[in-house]
N, CA and C of each residue as an Amber inpcrd file, in Angstrom:
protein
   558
 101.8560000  91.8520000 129.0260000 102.3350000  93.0590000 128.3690000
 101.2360000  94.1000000 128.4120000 101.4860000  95.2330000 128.7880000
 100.5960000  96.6070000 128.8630000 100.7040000  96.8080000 127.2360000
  99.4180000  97.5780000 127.0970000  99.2140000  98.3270000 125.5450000
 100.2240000  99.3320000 125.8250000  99.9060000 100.1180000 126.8420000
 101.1880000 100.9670000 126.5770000 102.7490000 101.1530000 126.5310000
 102.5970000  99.6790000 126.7600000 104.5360000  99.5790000 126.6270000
 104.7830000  99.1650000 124.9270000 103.4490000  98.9820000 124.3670000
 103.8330000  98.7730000 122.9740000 104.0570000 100.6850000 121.9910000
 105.4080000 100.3510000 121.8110000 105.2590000 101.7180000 120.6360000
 104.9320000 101.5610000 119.2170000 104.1040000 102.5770000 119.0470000
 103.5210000 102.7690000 117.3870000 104.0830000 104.1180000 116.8860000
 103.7940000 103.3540000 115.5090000 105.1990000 104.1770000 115.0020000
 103.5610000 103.9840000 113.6340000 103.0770000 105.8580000 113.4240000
 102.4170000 105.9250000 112.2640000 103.0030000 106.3730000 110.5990000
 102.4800000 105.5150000 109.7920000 103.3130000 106.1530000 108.6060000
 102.3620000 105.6870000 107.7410000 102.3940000 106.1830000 106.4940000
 101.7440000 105.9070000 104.6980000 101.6290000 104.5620000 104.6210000
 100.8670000 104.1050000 105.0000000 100.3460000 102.4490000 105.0560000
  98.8270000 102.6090000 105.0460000  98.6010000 101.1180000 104.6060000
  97.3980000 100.9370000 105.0140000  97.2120000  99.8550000 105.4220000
  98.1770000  99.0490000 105.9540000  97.8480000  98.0540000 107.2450000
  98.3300000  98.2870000 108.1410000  97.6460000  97.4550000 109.3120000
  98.3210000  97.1670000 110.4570000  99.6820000  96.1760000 110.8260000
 100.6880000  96.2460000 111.4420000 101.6110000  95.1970000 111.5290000
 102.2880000  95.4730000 112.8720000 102.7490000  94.0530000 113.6790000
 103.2420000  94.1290000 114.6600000 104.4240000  93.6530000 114.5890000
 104.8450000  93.9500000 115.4750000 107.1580000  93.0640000 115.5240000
 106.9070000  92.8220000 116.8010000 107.1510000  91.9080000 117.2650000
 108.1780000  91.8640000 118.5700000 109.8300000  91.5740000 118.2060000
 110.5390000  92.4410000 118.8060000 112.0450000  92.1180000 119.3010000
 112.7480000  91.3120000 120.0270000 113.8060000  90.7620000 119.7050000
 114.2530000  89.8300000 120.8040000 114.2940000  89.9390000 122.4240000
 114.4150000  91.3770000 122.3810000 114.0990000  91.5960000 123.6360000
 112.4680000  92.2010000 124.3470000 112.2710000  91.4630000 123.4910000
 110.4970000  91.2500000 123.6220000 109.5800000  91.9750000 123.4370000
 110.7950000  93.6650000 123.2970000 109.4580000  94.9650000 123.1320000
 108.6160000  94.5550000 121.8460000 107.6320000  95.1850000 121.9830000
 106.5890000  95.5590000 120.4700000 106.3410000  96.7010000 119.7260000
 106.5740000  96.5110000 118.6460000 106.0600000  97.8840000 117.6890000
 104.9250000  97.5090000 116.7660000 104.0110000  98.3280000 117.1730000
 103.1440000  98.3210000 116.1930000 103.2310000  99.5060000 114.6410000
 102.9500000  99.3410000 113.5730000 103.1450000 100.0080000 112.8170000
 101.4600000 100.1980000 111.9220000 100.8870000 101.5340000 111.7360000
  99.8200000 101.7140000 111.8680000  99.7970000 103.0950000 110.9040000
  98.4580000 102.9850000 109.9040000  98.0950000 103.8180000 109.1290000
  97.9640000 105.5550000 109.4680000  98.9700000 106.2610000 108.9700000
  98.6790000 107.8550000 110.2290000  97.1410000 107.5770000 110.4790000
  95.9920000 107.6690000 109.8460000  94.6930000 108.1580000 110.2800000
  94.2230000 107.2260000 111.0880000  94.8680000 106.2940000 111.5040000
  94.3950000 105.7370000 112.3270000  93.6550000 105.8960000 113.9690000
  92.5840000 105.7850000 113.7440000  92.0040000 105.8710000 115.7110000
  92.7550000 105.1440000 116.7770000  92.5190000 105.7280000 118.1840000
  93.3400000 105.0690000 119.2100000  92.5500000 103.6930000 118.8110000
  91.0430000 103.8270000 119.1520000  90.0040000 102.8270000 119.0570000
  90.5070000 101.5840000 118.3820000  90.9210000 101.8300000 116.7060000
  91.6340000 100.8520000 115.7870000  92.6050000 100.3450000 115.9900000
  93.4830000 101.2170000 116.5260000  94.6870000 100.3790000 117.5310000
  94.4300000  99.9720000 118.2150000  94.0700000  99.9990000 118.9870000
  93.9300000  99.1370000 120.6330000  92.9780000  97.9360000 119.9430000
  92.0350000  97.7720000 119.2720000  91.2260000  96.6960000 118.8240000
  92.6510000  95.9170000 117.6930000  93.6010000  96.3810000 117.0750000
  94.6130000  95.2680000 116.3900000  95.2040000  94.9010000 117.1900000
  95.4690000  95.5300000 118.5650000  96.6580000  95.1390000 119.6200000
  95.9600000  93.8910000 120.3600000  94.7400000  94.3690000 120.2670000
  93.9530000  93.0260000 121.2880000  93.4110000  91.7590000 120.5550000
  93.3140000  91.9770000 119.0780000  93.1560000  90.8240000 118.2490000
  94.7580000  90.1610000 118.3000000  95.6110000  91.3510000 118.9620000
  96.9760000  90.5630000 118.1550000  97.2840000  90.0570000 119.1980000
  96.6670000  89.6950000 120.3130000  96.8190000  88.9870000 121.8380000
  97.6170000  87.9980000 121.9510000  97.1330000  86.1840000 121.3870000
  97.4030000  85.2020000 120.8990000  98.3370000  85.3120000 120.3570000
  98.8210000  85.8850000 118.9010000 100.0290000  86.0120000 118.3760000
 101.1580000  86.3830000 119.2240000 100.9760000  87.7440000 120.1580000
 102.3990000  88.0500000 120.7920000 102.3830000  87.0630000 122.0520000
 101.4260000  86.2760000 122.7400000 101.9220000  85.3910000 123.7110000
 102.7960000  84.2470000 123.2490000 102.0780000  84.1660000 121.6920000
 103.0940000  82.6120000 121.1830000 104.1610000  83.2580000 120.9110000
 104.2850000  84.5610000 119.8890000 105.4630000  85.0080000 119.7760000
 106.5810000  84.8680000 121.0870000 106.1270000  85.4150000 122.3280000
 107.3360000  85.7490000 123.1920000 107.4930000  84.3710000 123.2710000
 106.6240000  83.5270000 123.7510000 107.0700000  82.0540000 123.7120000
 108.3200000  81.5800000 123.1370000 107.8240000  82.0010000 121.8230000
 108.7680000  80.8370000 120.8000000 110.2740000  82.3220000 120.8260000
 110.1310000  83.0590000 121.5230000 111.4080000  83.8600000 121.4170000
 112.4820000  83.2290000 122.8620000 111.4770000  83.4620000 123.5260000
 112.1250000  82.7570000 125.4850000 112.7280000  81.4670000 124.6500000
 111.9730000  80.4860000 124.1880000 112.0160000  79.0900000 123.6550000
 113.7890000  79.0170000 122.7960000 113.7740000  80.3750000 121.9840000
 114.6860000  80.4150000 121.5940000 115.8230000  80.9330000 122.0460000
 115.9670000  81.7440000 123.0860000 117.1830000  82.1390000 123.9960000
 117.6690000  81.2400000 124.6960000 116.7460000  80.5520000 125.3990000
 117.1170000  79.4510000 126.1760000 117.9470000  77.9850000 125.4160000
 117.5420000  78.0770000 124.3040000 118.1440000  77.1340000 123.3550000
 119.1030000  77.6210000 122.7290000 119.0380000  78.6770000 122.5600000
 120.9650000  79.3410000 121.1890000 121.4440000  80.3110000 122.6470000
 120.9530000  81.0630000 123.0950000 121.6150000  82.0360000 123.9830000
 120.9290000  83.0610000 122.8150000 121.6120000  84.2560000 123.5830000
 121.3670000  85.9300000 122.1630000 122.1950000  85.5490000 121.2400000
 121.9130000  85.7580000 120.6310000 122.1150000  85.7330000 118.7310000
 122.9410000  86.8870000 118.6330000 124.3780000  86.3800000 118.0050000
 125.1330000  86.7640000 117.6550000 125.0120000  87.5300000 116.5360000
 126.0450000  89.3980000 116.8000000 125.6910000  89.9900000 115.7600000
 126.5150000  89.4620000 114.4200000 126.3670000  89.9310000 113.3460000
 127.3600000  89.8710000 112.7180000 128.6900000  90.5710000 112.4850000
 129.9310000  90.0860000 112.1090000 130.6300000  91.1470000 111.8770000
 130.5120000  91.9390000 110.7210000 131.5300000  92.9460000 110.3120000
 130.7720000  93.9250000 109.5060000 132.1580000  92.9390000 108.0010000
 133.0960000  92.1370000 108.4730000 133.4980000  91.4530000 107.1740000
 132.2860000  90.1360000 106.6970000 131.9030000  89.7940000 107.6090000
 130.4250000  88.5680000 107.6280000 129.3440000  89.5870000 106.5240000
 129.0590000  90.9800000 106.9530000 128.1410000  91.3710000 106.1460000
 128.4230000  91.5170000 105.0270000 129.8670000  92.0220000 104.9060000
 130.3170000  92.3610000 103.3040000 130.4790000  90.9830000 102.2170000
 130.6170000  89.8400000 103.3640000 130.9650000  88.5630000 102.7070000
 129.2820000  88.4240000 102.0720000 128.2790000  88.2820000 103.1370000
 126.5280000  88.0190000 102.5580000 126.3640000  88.9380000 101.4130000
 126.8310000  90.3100000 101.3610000 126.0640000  91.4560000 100.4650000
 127.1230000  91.0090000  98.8750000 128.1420000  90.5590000  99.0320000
 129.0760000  89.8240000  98.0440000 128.0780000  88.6020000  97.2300000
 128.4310000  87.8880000  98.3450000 127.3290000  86.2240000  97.4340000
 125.8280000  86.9170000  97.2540000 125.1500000  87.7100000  97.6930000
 123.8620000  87.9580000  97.3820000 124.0770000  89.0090000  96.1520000
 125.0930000  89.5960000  95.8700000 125.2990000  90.1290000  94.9000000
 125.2430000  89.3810000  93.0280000 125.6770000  88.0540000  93.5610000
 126.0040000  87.1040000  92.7490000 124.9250000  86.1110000  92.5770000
 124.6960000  85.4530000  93.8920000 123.6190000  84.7610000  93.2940000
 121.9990000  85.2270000  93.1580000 121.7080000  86.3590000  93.6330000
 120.1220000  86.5510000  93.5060000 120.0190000  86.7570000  92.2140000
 120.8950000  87.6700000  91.2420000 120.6150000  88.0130000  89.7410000
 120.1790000  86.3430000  88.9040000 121.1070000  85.3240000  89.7290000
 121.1030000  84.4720000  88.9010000 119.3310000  84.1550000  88.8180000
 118.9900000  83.7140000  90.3600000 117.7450000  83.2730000  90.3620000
 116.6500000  84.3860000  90.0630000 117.1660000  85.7660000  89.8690000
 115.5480000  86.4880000  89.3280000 115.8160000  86.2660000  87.7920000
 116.8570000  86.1900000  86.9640000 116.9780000  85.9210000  85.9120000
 116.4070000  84.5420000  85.2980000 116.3340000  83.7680000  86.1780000
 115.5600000  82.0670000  85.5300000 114.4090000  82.5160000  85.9740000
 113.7220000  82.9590000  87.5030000 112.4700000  83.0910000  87.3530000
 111.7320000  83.7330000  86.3090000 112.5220000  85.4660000  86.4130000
 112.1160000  86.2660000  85.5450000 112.1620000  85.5530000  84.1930000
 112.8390000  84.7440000  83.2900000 112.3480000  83.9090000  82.2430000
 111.3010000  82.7580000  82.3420000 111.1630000  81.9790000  83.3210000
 110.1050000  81.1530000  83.5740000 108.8140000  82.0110000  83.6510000
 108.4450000  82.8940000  84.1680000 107.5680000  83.5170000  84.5540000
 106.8260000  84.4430000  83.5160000 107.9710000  85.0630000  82.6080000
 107.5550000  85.5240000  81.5210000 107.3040000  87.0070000  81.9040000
 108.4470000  87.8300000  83.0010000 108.2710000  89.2180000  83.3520000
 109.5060000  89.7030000  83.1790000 109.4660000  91.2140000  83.1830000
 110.7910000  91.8840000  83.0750000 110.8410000  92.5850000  83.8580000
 112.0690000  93.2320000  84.7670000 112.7030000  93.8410000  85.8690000
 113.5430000  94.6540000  84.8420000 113.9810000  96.1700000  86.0050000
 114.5040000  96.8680000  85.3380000 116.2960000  96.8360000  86.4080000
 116.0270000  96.9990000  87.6860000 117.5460000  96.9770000  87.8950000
 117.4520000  96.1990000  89.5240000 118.4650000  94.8750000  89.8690000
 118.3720000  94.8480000  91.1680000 119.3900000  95.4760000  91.7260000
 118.5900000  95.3180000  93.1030000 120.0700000  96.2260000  94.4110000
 119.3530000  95.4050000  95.5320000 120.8780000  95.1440000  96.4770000
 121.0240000  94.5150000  97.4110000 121.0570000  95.2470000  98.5330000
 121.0350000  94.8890000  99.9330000 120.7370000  96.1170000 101.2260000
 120.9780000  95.0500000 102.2050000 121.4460000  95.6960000 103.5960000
 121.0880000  94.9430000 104.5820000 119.7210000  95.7650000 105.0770000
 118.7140000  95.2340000 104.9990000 117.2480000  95.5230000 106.0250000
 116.8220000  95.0690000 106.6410000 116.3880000  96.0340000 107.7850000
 115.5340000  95.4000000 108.9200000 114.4010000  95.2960000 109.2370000
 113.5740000  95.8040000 107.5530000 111.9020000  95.3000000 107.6550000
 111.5270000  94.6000000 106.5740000 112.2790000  94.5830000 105.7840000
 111.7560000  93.5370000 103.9740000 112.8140000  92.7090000 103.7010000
 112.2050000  91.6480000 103.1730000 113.1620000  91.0070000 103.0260000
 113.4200000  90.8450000 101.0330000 112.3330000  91.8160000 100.6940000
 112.6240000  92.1430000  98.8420000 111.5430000  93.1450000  99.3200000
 111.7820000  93.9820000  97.9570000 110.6010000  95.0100000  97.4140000
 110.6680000  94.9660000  95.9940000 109.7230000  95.4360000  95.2080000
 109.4730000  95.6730000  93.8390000 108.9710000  97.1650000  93.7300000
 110.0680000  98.3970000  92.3860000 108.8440000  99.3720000  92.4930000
 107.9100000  99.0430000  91.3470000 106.9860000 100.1760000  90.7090000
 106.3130000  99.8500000  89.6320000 106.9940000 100.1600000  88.4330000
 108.5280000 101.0440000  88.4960000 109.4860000 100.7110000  87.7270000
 109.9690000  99.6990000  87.1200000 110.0350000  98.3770000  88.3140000
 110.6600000  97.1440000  88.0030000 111.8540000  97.1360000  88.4290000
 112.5260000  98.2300000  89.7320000 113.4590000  97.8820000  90.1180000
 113.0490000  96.4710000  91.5060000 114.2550000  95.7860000  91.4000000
 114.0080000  94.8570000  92.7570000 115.0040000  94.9490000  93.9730000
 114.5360000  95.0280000  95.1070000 115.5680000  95.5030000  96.0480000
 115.1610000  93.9170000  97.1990000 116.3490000  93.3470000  97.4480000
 116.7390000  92.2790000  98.2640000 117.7390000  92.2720000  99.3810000
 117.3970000  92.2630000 100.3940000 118.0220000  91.9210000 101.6760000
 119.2200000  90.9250000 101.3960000 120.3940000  91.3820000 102.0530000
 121.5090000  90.3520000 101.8230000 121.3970000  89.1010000 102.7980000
 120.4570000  89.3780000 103.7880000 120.0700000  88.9000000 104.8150000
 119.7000000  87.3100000 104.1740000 119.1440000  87.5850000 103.0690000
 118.3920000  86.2740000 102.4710000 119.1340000  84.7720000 102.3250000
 120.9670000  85.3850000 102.1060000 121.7440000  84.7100000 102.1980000
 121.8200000  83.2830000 103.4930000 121.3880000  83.8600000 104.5640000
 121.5450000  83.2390000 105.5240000 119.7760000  82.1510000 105.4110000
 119.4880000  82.0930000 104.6680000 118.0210000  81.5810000 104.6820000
 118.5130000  80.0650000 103.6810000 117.2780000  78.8830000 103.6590000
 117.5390000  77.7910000 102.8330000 117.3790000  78.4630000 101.1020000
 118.0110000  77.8380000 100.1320000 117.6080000  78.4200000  98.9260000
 116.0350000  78.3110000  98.7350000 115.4130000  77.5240000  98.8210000
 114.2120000  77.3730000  98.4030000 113.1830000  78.8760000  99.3400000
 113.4160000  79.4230000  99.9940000 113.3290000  80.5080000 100.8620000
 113.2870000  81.7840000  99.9990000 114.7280000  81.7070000  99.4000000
 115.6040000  82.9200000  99.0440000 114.2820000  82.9300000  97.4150000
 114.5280000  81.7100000  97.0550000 113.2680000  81.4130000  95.7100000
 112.1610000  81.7590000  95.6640000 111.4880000  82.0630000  97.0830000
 109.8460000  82.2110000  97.1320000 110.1980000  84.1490000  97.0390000
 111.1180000  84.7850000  97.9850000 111.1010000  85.7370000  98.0600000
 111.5650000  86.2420000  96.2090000 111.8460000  85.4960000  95.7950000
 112.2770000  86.6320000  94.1810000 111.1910000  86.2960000  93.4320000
 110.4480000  85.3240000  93.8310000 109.4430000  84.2960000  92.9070000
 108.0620000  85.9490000  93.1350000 107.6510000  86.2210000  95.0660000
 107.2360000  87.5830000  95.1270000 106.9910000  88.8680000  94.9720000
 108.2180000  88.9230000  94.6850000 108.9890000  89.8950000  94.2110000
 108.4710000  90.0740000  92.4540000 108.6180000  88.9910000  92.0620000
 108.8490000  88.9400000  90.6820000 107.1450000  88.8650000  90.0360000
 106.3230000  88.3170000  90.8540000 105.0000000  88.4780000  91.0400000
 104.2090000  89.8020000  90.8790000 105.0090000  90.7060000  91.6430000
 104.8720000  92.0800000  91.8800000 104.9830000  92.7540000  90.5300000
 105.2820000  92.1270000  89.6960000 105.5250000  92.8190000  88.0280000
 103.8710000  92.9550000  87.1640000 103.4810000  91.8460000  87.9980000
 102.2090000  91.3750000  87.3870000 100.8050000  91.9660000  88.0020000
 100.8730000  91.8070000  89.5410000 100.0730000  92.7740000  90.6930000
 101.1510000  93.1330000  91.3960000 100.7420000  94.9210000  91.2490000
 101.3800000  95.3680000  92.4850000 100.4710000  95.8660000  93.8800000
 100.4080000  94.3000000  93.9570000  99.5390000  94.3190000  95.8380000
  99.5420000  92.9420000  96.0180000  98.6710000  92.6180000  97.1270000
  98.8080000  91.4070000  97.4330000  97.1020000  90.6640000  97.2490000
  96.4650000  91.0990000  96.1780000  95.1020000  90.5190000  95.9280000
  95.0800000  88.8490000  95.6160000  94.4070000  88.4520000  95.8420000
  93.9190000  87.3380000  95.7620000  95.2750000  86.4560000  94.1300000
  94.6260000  87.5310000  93.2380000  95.6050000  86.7820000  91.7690000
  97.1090000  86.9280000  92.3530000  97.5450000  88.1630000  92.7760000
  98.9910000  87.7620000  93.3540000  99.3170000  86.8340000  93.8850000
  98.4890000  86.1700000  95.0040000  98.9660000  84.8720000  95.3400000
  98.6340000  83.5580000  94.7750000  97.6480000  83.6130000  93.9220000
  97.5180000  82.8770000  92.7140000  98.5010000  82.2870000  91.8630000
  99.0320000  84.0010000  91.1980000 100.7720000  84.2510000  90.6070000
 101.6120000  83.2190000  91.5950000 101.7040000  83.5110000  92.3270000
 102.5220000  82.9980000  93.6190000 102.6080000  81.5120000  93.2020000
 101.5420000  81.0840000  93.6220000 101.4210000  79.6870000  93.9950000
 101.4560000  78.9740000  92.4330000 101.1900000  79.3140000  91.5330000
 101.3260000  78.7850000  89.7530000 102.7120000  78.5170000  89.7660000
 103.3930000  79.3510000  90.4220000 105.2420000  79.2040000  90.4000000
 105.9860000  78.8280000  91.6530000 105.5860000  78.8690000  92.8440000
 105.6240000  78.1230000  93.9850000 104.4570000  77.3100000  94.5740000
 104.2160000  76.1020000  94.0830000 102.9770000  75.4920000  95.3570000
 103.4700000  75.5760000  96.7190000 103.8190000  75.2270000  96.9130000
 104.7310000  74.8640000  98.3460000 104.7100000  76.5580000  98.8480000
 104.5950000  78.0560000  98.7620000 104.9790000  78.9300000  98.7590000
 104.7460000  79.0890000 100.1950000 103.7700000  78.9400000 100.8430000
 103.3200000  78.6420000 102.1900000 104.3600000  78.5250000 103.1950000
 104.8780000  77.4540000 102.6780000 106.3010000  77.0090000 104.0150000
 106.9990000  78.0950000 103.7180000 107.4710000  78.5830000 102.6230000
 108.8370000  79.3380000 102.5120000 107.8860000  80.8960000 103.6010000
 107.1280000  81.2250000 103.0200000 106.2650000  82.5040000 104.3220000
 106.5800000  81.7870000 105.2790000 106.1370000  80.5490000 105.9580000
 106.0090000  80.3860000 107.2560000 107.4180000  80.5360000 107.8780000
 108.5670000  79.8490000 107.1650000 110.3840000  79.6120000 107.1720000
 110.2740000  80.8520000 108.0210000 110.2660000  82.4160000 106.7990000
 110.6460000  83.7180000 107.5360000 109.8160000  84.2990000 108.5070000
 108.3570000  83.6910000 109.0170000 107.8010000  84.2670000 109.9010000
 108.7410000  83.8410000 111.1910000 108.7790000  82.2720000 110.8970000
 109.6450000  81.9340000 112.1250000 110.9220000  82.0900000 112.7610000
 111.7660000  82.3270000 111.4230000 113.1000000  82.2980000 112.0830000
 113.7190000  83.6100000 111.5380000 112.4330000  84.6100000 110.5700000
 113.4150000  85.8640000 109.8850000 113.6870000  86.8110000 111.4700000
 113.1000000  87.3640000 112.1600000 113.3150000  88.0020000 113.5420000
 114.7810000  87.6690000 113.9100000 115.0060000  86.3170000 113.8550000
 116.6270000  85.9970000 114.4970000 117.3800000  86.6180000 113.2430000
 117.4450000  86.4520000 112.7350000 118.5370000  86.8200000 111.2220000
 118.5590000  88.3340000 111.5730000 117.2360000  88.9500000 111.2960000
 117.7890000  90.7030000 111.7320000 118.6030000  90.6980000 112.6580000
 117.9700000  90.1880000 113.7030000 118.6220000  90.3890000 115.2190000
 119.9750000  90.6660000 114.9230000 120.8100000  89.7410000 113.8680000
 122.3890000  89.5720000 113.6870000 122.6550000  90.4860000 112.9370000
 121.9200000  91.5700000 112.4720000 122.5600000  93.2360000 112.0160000
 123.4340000  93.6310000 113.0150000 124.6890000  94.7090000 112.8480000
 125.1540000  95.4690000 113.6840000 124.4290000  96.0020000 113.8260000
């Protein structure tokens, strides 16, 4: 892959992050002030990652075929049950945990799979539906974390892990297989 077939896309961040697509392009997503210099040095640290990435993407065409989109009654059916059951589970976390939220909302998205503001609203991908529960748990368990730090410092994942040990696999679950699930957006 050429650096320059990768597109960057700058915005109000302050990390770096890469995607590959099923169809293998890359986007990098990168802090506006960022130098070419700083890019091209994340693109080339991110070497290793996008060779395994395309790997395990080829790995996966060849094994399912392209990934079927969804239909748009399939989406209304996910944004339905995610309507229903996520309240349930931020409501036991949010009591286990000992935090308060102010309103959730559901979405189909194609870059988060939850957000938190510093309001305490929580916003969840219906997408999540299609994931194991214990998955769907780490993401509200995050989410719900976010009440406590809003970032990802060291005590956030602290938070994290006091209420998920295991929290690890459920990250690793969506590194691996969240890419296919978007894919199945219209």
């Amino acid at each position: 892959m050429n650096k320059s077939d990768i597109k960057i896309i700058k915005s109000k961040r302050k990390t770096f992050s890469l995607e590959m697509k099923n169809d293998l392009s890359l986007v990098a997503r990168v802090p506006i002030g960022a130098s070419s210099k700083a890019i091209n040095d994340f693109i080339t640290r991110s070497d290793s990652w996008i060779k395994k990435t395309e790997e395990k993407i080829k790995e996966n065409k060849s094994e399912f075929g392209d990934v079927a989109k969804l239909s748009d009654r399939e989406l209304r059916d996910l944004y339905k049950v995610a309507k229903e059951e996520l309240p349930l589970r931020v409501a036991y976390f949010a009591k286990l945990m000992k935090v308060s939220y102010y309103k959730i909302t559901i979405r189909a998205q194609r870059t988060r799979w939850g957000s938190c503001t510093t309001k305490g609203n929580l916003n969840f991908n219906c997408l999540l539906m299609l994931t194991p529960k214990w998955v769907q748990d780490y993401v509200v368990v995050h989410e719900l974390c976010h009440r406590l730090h809003m970032n990802h410092s060291k005590e956030f994942w602290e938070e994290v892990e006091g209420v998920m040990p295991k929290y690890k696999e459920a990250k690793k679950w969506l590194a691996d297989n969240g890419a296919s699930l978007i894919e199945r957006l219209p």
